[in-house]
C-alpha positions in Angstrom: -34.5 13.4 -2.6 -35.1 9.8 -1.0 -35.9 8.5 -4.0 -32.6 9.6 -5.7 -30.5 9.2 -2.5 -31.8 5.1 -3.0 -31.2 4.9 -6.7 -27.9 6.0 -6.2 -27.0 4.0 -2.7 -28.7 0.7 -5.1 -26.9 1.4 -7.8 -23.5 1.6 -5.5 -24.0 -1.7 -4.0 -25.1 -3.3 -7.3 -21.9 -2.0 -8.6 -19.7 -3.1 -5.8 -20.9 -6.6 -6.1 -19.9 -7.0 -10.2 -16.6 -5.1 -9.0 -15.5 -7.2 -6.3 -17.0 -10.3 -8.7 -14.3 -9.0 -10.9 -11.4 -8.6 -8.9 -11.6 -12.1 -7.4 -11.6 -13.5 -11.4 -9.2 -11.2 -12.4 -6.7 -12.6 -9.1 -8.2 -16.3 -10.0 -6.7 -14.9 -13.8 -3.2 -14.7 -12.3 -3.3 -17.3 -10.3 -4.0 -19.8 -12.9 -1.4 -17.9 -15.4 1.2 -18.2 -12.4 0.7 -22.5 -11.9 0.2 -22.8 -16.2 3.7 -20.6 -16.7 7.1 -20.2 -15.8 8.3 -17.4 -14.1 10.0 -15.3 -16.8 6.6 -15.8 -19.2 4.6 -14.9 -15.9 6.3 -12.0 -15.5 5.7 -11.1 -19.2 2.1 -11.1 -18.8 2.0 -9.6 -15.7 4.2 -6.5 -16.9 1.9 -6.6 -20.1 -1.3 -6.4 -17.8 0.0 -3.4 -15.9 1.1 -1.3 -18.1 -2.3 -1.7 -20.2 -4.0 -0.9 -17.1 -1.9 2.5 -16.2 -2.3 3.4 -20.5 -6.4 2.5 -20.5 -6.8 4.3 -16.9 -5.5 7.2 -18.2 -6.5 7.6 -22.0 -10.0 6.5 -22.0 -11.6 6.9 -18.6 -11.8 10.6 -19.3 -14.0 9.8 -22.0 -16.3 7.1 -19.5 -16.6 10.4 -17.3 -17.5 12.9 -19.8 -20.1 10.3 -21.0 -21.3 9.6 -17.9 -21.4 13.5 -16.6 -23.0 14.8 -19.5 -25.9 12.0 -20.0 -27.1 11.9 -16.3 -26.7 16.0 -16.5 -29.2 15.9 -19.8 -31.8 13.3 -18.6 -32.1 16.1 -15.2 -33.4 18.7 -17.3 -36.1 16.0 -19.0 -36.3 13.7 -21.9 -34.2 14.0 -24.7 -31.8 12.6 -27.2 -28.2 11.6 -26.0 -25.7 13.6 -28.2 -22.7 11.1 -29.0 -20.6 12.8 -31.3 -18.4 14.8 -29.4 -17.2 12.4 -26.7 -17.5 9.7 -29.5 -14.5 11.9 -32.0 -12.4 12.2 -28.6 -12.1 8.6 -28.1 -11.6 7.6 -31.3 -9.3 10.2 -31.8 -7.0 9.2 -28.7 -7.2 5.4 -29.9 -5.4 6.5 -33.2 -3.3 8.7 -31.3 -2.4 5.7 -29.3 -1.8 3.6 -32.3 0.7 5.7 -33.9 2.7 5.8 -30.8 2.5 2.4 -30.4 3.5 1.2 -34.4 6.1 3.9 -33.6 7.6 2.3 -30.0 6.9 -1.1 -31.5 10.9 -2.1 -31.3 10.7 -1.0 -28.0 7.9 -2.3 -26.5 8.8 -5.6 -28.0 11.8 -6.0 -26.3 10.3 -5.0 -23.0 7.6 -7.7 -23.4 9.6 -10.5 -24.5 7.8 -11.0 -27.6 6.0 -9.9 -30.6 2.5 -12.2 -29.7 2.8 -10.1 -26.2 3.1 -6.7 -28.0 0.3 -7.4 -30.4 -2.0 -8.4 -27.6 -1.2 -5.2 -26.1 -1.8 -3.1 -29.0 -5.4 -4.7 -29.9 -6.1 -5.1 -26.4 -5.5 -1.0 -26.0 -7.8 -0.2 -28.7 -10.4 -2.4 -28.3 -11.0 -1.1 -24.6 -11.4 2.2 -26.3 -15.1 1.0 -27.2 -15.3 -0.8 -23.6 -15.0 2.5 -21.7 -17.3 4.2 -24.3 -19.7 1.7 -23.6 -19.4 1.5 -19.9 -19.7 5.7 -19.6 -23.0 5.4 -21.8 -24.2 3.0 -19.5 -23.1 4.5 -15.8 -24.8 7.7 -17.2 -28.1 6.0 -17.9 -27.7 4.7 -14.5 -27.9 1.3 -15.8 -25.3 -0.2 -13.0 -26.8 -4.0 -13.4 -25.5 -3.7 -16.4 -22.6 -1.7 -15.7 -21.8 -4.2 -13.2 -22.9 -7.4 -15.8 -20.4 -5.5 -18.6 -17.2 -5.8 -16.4 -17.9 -9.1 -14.3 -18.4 -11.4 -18.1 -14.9 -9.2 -19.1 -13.1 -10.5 -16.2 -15.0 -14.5 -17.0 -14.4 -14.2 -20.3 -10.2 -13.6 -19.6 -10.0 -16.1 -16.6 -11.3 -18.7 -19.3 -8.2 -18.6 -21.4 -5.8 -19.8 -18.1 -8.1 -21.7 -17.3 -8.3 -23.6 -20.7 -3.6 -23.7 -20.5 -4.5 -25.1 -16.9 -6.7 -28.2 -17.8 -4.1 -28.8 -21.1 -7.4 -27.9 -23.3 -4.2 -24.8 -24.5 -0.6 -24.1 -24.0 1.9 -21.5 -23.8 2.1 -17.8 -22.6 0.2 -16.8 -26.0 -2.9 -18.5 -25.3 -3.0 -17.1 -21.8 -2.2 -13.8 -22.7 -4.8 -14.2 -25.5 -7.5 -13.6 -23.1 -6.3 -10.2 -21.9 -7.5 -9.1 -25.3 -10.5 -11.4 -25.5 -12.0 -9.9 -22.3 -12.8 -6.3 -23.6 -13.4 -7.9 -26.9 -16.7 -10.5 -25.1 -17.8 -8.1 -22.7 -19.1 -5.6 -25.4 -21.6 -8.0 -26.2 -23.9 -6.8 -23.1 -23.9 -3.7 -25.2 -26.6 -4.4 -27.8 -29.2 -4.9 -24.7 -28.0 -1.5 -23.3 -28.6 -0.2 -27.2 -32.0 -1.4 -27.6 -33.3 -0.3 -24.3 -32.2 3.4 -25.1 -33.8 3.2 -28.3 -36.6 2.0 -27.4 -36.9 4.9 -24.8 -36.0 7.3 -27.1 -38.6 6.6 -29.4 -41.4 7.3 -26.4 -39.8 10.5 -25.7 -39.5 13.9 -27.5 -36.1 15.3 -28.8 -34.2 17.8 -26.9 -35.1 21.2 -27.3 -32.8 23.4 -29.3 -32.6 26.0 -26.5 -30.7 23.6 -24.4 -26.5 23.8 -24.0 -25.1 20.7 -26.6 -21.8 19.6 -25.3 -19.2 21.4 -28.0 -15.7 20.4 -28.6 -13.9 22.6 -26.7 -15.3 21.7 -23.6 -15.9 17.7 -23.8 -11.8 18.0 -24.6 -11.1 20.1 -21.8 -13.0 18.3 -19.7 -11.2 14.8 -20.8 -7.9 16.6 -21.0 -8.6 17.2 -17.1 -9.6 13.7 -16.0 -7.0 12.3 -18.1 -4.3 15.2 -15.6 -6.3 13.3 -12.7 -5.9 9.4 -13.7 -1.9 10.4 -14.6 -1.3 11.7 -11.1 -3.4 9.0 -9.1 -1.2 6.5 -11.0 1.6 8.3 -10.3 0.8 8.0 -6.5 0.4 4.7 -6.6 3.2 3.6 -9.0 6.0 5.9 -8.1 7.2 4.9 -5.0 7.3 1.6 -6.6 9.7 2.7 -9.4 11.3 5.0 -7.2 12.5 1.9 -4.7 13.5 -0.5 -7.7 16.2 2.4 -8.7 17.3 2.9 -6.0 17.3 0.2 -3.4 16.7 -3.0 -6.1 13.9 -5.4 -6.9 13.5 -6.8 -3.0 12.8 -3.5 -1.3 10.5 -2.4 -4.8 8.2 -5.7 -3.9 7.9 -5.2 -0.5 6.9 -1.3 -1.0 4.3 -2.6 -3.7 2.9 -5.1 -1.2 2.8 -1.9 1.7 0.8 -0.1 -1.4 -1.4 -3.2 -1.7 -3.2 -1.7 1.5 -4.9 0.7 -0.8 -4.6 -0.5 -4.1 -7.7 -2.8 -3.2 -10.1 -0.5 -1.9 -9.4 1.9 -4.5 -10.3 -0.9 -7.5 -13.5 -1.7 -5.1 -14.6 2.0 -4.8 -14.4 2.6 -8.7 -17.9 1.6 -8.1 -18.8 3.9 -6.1 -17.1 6.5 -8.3 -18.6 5.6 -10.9 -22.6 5.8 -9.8 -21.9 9.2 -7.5 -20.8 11.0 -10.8 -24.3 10.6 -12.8 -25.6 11.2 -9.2 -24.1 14.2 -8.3 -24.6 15.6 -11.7 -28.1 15.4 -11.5 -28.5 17.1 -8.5 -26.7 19.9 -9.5 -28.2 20.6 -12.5 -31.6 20.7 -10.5 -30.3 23.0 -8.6 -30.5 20.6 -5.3 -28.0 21.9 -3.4 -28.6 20.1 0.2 -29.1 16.4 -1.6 -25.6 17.5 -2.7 -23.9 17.9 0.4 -25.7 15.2 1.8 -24.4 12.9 -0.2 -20.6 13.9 0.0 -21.4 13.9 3.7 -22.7 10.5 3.8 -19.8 8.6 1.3 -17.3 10.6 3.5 -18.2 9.0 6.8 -18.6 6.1 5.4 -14.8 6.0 4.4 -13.3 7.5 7.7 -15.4 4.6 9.2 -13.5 1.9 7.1 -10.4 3.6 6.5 -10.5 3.7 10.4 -11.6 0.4 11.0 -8.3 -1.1 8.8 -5.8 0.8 10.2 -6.6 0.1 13.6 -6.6 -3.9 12.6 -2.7 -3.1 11.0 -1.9 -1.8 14.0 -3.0 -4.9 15.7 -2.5 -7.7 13.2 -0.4 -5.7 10.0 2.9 -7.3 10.2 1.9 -10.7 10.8 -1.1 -11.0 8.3 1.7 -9.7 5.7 4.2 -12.6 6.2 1.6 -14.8 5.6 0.2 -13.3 2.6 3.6 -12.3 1.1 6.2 -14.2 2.3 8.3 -14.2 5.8 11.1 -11.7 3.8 9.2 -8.4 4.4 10.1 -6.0 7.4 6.7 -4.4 7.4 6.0 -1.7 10.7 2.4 -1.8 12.0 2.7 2.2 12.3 3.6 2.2 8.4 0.6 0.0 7.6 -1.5 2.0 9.6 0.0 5.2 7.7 -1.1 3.4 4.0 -4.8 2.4 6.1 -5.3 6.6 6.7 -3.8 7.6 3.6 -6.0 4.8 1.7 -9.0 6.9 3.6 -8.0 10.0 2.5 -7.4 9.1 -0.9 -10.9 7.8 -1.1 -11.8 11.0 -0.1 -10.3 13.0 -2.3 -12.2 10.6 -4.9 -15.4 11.7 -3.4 -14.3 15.4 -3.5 -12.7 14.6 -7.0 -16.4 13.3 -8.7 -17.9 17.2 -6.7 -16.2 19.2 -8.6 -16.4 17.1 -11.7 -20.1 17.3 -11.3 -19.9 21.1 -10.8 -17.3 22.1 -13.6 -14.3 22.2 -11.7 -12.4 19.7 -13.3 -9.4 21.9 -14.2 -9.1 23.1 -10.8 -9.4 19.0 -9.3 -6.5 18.2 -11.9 -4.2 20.9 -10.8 -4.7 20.0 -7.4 -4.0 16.3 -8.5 -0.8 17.1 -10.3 0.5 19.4 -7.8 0.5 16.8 -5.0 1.3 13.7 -7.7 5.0 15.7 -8.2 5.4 17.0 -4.9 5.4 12.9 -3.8 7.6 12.0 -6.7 10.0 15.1 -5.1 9.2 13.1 -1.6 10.4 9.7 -2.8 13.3 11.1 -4.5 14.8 13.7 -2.0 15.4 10.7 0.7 14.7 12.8 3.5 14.0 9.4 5.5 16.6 6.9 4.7 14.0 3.7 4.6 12.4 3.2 1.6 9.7 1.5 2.8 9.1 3.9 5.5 9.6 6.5 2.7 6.8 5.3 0.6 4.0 5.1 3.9 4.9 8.5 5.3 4.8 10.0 1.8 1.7 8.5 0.8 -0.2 9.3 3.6 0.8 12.6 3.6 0.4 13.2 0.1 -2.9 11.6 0.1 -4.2 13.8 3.0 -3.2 16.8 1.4 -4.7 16.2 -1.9 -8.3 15.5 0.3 -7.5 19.2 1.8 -7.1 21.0 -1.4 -9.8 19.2 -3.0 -12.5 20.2 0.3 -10.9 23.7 -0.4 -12.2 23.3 -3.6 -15.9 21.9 -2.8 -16.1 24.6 -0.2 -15.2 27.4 -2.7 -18.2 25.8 -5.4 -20.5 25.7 -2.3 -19.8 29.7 -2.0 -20.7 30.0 -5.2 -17.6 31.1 -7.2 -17.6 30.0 -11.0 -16.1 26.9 -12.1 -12.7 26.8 -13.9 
């Protein structure tokens, strides 16, 4: 148990080093694009950027997870050969699916980028992150998270270098900036081949899986990715919707400032995709050995940890929130210290639910974790759009905390009923 409970805690920070690594190139990315452009062609990229993010989030990290869940679940029961094909058909079958829809919106989606360069970019990007995510859920399921980490840190480089090249005058124009939002997934797939030869070199020293064991079929690798793919859908939509919500109804002034309000968890949430992503492999091998108290342990231990921090920040808003989001932002925004304490707790809780989320992914229950994902994404959407309180701003903190705090309740519901030993659905 030690020895795993230090693998994995390594393997967290390791991971939360290349992650924050890439978040500070990826702002450094935008930051350069914003002095190199104007604002329209800014804007471009950074609508291009986000809507790539919300379309990979959701179409090809269900693949990373299967990868991941059913690789660390095989090497628990003892060497053996990874079996690729079935997660490997789903992902290229949702890129093509993707492509269609894309050739098919492409007047569209043209005219909402500004450009046919712009839509292009998107398109390629889109489908070359197809084999990023592959690569990334082979990887996190070997537990190799130096290179997990090394994989997205030289993607975020490798896009920073294109507005940095505009910057210096080495380039020009909003194509060759937006050129590296396709270059990135494109370069960092070149860590790959060392992640390649390692397995194969292991593979070769170790005898093939026995036929007896369970193979992944299918049915199941597609209803596991149809879940997770329910789950990243509804955590966008909690993040995203009161966004939306705001510009229709109240303009493009009250939508920033509730983006900014949402920027509160928005940052922990990129950060603690590392820890999501080693406590999967994790978790999953301790259940399929049958190690029921590591188990709890370590839900236990990444849950305290968050109420800790989540804690910690919202009792510095409380102090400090208004002011320190003038500065930031801008001396526009009407920001409550209450309200950014509210996004602090409901930050916690939604990293919480994240922690209870990866459980009952690791135990089966990934049907159950999306309905109780979906259920509270349209209940908020119902929130933001009912108006019971008149503020939008105020709107959006109250009904993300609260929708964040239920979704950790249903989702400890959930952990407590697989504890009890009832079957997963």
């Amino acid at each position: 148990m030690a020895e795993a409970t230090a693998g994995y805690a390594r393997g967290a920070r390791i991971l939360s080093v290349g992650i924050a690594s890439t978040g500070l190139f990826t702002f450094l990315y935008f930051a350069l694009a914003g002095h190199a452009l104007g604002a329209a062609e800014y804007g471009a990229i950074s609508l291009v950027w986000s809507v790539l993010f919300v379309v990979i989030s959701v179409i090809y990290r269900p693949v990373e997870q299967l990868l991941s869940r059913t690789i660390a679940g095989r090497r628990a029961q003892g060497p053996g050969r990874d079996r690729l094909g079935v997660p490997l058909a789903i992902q290229a079958g949702v890129a093509l699916l993707f492509l269609a829809a894309a050739l098919a919106l492409r007047g569209p989606l043209e005219r909402a980028f500004g450009s046919g360069a712009l839509y292009a970019i998107f398109v390629t990007a889109t489908v070359a992150y197809a084999a990023s995510y592959f690569a990334r859920g082979y990887i996190a399921g070997h537990s190799w998270f130096a290179l997990y980490g090394g994989l997205v840190l030289f993607e975020s480089m490798s896009r920073c270098c294109f507005a940095l090249a505009v910057v210096v005058g080495a380039a020009s124009g909003q194509t060759a900036v937006a050129l590296g939002i396709v270059a990135a997934p494109v370069a960092s797939l070149l860590v790959v081949p060392a992640a390649l030869a390692r397995h194969h070199r292991r593979a070769e020293a170790t005898p093939a899986t026995p036929a007896s064991r369970r193979e992944l079929s299918m049915r199941s690798g597609a209803t596991f990715a149809i879940a997770v793919a329910g789950i990243g859908l509804a955590e966008q939509t909690l993040l995203n919707a009161a966004v939306v919500t705001a510009r229709v109804t109240a303009g493009a002034a009250v939508a920033g400032l509730v983006f900014n309000a949402l920027l509160v968890a928005r940052a922990p949430l990129q950060l603690f995709q590392a820890v999501q992503t080693s406590l999967l492999p994790h978790l999953t091998s301790l259940q399929a050995n049958a190690r029921r108290r590591a188990f709890a342990h370590a839900i236990r231990g990444t849950l305290a940890a968050i109420a800790g921090f989540a804690t910690l920040v919202a009792a510095g808003l409380l102090v400090v929130g208004p002011w320190a989001m003038d500065r930031l932002f801008g001396t526009n925004g009407d920001y409550d210290r209450a309200g950014l304490a509210a996004v602090a707790l409901g930050m916690g809780f939604h990293l919480g639910a994240g922690t209870l989320n990866q459980a009952a992914l690791a135990r089966g229950h990934a049907r159950s974790a999306a309905a109780a994902w979906l259920v509270t994404a349209a209940a908020f959407v119902a929130w933001m759009l009912l108006g019971v309180v008149a503020d939008e701003l105020t709107r959006a903190e109250v009904g993300y905390a609260g929708a964040a705090a239920w979704l950790c309740v249903l989702l400890w519901l959930l952990e407590r009923r697989a504890r009890s030993g009832a079957r997963p659905r």
